[in-house]
Structures are given as C-alpha cells and as structure tokens.
C-alpha positions in Angstrom: 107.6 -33.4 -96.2 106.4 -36.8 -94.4 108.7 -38.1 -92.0 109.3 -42.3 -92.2 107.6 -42.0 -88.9 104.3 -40.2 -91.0 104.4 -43.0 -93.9 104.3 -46.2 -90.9 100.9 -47.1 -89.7 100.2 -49.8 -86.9 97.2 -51.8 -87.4 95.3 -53.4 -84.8 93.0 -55.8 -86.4 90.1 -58.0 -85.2 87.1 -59.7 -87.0 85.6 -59.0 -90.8 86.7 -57.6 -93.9 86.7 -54.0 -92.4 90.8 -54.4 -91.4 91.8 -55.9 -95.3 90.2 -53.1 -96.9 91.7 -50.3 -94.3 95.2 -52.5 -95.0 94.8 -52.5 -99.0 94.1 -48.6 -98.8 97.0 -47.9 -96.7 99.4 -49.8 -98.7 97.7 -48.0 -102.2 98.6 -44.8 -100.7 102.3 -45.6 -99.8 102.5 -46.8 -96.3 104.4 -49.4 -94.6 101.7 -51.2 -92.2 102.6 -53.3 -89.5 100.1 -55.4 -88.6 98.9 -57.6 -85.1 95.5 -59.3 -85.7 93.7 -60.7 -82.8 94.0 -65.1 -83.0 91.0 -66.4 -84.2 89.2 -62.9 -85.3 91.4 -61.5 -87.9 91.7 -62.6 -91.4 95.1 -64.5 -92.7 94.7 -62.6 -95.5 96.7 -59.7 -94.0 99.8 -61.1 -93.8 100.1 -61.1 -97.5 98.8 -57.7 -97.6 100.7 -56.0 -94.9 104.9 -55.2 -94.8 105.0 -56.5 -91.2 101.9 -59.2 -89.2 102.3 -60.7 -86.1 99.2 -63.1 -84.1 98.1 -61.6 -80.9 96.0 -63.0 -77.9 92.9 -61.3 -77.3 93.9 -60.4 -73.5 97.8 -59.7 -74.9 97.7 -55.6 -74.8 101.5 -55.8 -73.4 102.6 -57.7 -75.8 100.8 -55.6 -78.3 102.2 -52.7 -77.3 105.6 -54.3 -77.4 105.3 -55.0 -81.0 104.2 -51.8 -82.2 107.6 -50.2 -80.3 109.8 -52.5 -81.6 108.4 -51.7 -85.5 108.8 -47.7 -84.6 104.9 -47.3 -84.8 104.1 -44.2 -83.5 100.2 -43.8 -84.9 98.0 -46.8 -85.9 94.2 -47.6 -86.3 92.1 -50.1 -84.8 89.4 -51.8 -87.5 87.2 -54.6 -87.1 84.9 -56.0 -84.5 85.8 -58.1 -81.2 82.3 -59.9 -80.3 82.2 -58.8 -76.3 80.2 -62.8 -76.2 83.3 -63.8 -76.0 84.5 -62.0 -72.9 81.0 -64.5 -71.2 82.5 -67.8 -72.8 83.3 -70.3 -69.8 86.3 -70.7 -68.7 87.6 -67.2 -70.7 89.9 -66.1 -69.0 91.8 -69.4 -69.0 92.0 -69.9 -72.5 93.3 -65.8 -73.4 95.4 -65.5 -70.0 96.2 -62.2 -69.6 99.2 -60.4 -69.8 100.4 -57.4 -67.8 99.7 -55.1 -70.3 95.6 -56.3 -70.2 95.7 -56.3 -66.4 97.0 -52.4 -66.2 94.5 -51.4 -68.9 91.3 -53.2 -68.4 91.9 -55.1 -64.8 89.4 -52.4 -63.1 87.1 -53.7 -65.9 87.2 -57.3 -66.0 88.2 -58.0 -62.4 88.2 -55.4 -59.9 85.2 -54.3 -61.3 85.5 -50.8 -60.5 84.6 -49.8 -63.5 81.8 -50.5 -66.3 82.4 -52.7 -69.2 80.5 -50.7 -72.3 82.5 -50.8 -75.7 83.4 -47.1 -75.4 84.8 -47.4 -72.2 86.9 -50.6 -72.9 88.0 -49.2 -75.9 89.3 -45.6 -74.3 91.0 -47.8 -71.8 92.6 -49.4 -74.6 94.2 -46.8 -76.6 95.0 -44.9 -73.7 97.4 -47.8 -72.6 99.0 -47.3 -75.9 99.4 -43.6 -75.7 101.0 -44.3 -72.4 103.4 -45.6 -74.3 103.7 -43.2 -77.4 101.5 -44.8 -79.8 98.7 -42.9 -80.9 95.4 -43.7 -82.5 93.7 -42.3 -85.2 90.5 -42.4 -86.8 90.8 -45.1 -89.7 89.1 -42.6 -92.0 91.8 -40.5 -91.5 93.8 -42.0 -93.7 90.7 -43.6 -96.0 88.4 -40.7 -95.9 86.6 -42.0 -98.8 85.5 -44.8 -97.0 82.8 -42.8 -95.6 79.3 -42.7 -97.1 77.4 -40.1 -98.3 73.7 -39.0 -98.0 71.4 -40.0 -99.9 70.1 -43.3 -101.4 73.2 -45.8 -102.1 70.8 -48.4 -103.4 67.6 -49.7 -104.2 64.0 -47.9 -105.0 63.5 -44.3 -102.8 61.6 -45.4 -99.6 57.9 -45.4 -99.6 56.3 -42.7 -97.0 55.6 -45.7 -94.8 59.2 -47.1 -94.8 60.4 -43.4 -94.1 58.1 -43.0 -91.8 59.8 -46.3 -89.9 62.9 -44.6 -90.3 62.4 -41.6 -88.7 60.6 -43.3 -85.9 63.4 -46.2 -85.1 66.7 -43.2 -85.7 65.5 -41.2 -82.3 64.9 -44.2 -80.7 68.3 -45.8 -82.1 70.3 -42.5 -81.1 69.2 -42.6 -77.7 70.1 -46.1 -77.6 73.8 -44.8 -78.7 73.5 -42.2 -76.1 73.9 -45.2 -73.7 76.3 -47.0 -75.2 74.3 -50.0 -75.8 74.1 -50.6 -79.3 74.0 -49.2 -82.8 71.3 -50.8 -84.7 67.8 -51.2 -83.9 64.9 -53.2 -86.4 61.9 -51.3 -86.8 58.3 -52.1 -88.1 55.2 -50.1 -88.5 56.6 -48.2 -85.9 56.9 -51.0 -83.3 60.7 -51.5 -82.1 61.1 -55.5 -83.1 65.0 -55.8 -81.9 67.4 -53.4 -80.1 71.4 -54.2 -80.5 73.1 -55.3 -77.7 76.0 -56.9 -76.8 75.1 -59.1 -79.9 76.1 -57.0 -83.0 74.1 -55.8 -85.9 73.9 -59.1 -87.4 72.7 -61.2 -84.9 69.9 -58.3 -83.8 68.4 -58.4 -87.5 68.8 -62.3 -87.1 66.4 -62.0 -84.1 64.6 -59.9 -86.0 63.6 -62.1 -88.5 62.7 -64.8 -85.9 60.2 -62.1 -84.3 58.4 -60.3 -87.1 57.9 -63.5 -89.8 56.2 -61.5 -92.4 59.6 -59.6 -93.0 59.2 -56.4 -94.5 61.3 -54.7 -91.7 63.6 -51.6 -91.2 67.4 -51.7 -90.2 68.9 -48.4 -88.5 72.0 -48.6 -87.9 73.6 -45.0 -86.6 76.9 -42.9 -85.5 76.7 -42.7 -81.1 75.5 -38.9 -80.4 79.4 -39.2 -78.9 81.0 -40.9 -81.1 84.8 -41.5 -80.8 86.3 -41.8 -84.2 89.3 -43.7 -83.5 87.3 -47.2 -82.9 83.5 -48.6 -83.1 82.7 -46.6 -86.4 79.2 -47.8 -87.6 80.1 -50.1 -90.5 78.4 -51.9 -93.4 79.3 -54.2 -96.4 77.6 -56.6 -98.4 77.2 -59.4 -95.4 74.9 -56.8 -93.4 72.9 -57.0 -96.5 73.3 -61.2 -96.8 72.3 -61.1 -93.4 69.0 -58.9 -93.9 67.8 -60.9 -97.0 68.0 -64.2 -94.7 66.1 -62.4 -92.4 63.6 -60.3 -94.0 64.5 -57.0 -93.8 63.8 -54.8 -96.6 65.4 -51.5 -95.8 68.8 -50.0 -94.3 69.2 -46.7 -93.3 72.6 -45.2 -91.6 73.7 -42.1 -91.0 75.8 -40.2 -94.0 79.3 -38.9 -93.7 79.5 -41.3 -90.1 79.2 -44.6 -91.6 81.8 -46.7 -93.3 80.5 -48.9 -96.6 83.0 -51.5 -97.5 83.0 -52.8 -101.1 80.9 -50.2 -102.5 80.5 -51.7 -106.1 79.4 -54.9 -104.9 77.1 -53.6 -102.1 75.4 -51.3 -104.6 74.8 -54.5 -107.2 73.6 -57.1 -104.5 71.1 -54.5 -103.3 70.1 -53.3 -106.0 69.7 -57.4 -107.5 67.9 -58.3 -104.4 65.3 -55.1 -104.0 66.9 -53.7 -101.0 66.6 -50.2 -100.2 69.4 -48.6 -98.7 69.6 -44.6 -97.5 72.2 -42.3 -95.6 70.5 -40.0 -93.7 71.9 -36.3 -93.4 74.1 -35.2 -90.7 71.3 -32.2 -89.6 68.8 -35.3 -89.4 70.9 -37.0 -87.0 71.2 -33.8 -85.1 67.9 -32.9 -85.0 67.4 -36.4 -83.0 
C-alpha cells in the first residue's frame, strides 16, 4: 500500500507548459503536489492546479529546499526550462541574490569557477543539494509515463527519401553534439548543418535557422543526450516547437521515440497535420546505432 509520503510529490517548476501538464497528471492520478515555480519563468496557472505553490528566486536553492521539508516532500520532479541567457544578463547576480543554499550547490560553478557550467552538470549539482537533504528526484515520466512518444510518424506525410536522408545525416551529428553537452537540436538541409543548439534552446536555433536558409524547407532534430539523466533536461516538444518552425520554415521534426516528451498530443497532431508538417520518432536501435 502507498504510504502519504508515496502519494506527495514536490514540484520544481520553471518556464512553459511542460510543468502544468506534469501538475494536471499528478493530480489526475491522486497526488498531493506541492509546488515552487521559479519568479518570472513559471506559469500562475499552477497555483490553481496544485494543493500547495510557493514563488521562488532563481538563485533561492535554500529556500527551496526549506519549503519542500516543511511540506514533508520526500520525492519531487523538476519540469520546464530555465534559459541559462539569463545567468549572462548584466547585473545578474544583483537582481536573483543568492542564498546559501545556491552558494553551497552551484558557488564552484558560478563564482569560484572550479567547475564547468554545462546544463548537466548544473543540474546534478542541483538535485544533489536536495538529496543532501532527503529529497529525492525522480524522472517526471515516472509518474506520467505516457507522456513519452512513440516511434514512428506522429504527424504529417511519411518523409520523402531526401528528407530522411537529412535526418539521418543531422541525428549523428546531433548525438555527438549531446555527447558534449552542448545542445539538443540541430537544423539540417541537404545535408549541410544550418544551426547547432546552444545555450539558446530549440526555439531560438530553428529561429536562426530560418534567418540562414531563406528558402525554408529545413529539418529539425531534436534528440535524447547518449547520457541522458532522466530526472531533468528530457528532450521535449509541444505545439509552440511547431509555431516556431512554421515561422521559420522548417518542414520536418524528427526526435527520438520512447526519450522524448510531446505535450498536448491532440492538438500537436491537428496543427501539424493542418499546416503540412512532418513529424517522426525515430527508434531507440537508431539512436544507438549513432
């Protein structure tokens, strides 16, 4: 039988509709969920859709941690994106000052600089400060395993032997780019590489994307890190990585199956499928094999 302890989730929540629809699954399937969203990232939204929501500062892991102890959480998931542009903002640090918490966690990060700054070391150095402290993370498809996506085409025509041809050209190139811990996504043309992620996001790489290759016509691939940790920085996609390739011109998304998350699957499929994009999950022995 589940203890109280089993049925209580803490969620840490930053930027995009990722954290509501982890949140509305959570309380479907009978949890309480206490909440912290990040100021200025998360949505309001989840404070009508959570039990318990408090605000946190983006550089407040103490008082994060503090929270979560004084709701009993003893597992929680971490969903949504913080854009690591705004760790290069002037004057950062005086606007999120940090707390304690930050500077025992991520001070060898950000100031001694004794240590690098890529997402999957920030983000190990985060939940290990909270396992310090006997909260510990777990994949959000743990709990919302149907959030992942299977193989095979989601949406749209099948690819044409020269888009799959793209695809399989950009996915080695886009894994090794994982491998690194530099980005996710890469655009891809007629084999030619037109944008690599960086510390940008998906969004703003197919953005540039369509700046650089003005015919359009281009290929998105967006994959799983050859180590992926499944606790944080899960490849996602939803219907504004499809908004955002329309604007720009792509024509075709492919991800990797079982290792992606699609939010708002109906409505992803129907925007798509209205605006001729094609979209594909790629098998887990393809992603293997690169």
């Amino acid at each position: 039988m589940p203890t109280s302890h089993d049925k209580h989730v803490g969620l840490l929540a930053a930027w995009g509709r990722f954290p509501v629809t982890v949140a509305e699954t959570l309380k479907r399937d009978g949890y309480r969920v206490s909440c912290l969203g990040v100021k200025n990232l998360a949505d309001p939204v989840l404070r009508d859709v959570c039990d318990d929501f408090s605000w946190m500062g983006l550089a407040r892991l103490g008082y994060a941690i503090r929270y979560f102890r004084r709701q009993g959480v003893r597992q929680a998931v971490m969903a949504g994106k913080v854009h690591k542009t705004l760790f290069y903002q002037p004057w950062m640090w005086f606007k999120h000052v940090p707390d304690l918490g930050f500077l025992r966690a991520l001070g060898p990060h950000f100031f001694a600089n004794t240590a690098d700054r890529r997402d999957d070391t920030l983000l190990g150095a985060v939940v290990q400060g909270f396992a310090r402290n006997g909260i510990v993370f777990q994949p959000a498809t743990h709990f919302a395993p149907e959030l992942l996506v299977k193989p095979g085409l989601i949406a749209g025509n099948p690819l044409t032997d020269r888009q799959r041809t793209d695809v399989d050209f950009g996915w080695t190139i886009a894994k090794e780019m994982g491998r690194f811990d530099i980005g996710q996504s890469i655009c891809v043309r007629d084999r030619t590489v037109i944008a690599v992620e960086a510390v940008e996001g998906t969004d703003d790489c197919i953005r540039r994307a369509g700046q650089l290759c003005r015919n359009g016509g281009f290929t998105v691939v967006k994959v799983a890190k050859p180590q992926q940790d499944l606790r944080f920085d899960m490849p996602t996609i939803g219907v504004g990585t499809l908004e955002t390739m329309l604007e720009a011109g792509g024509k075709v998304l492919a991800v990797e199956g079982d290792m992606t998350i699609l939010l708002d699957e109906q409505q992803f499929r129907e925007f798509a499928t209205r605006h001729k994009l094609s979209v594909v999950a790629m098998p887990r022995a393809a992603a293997v094999a690169a």
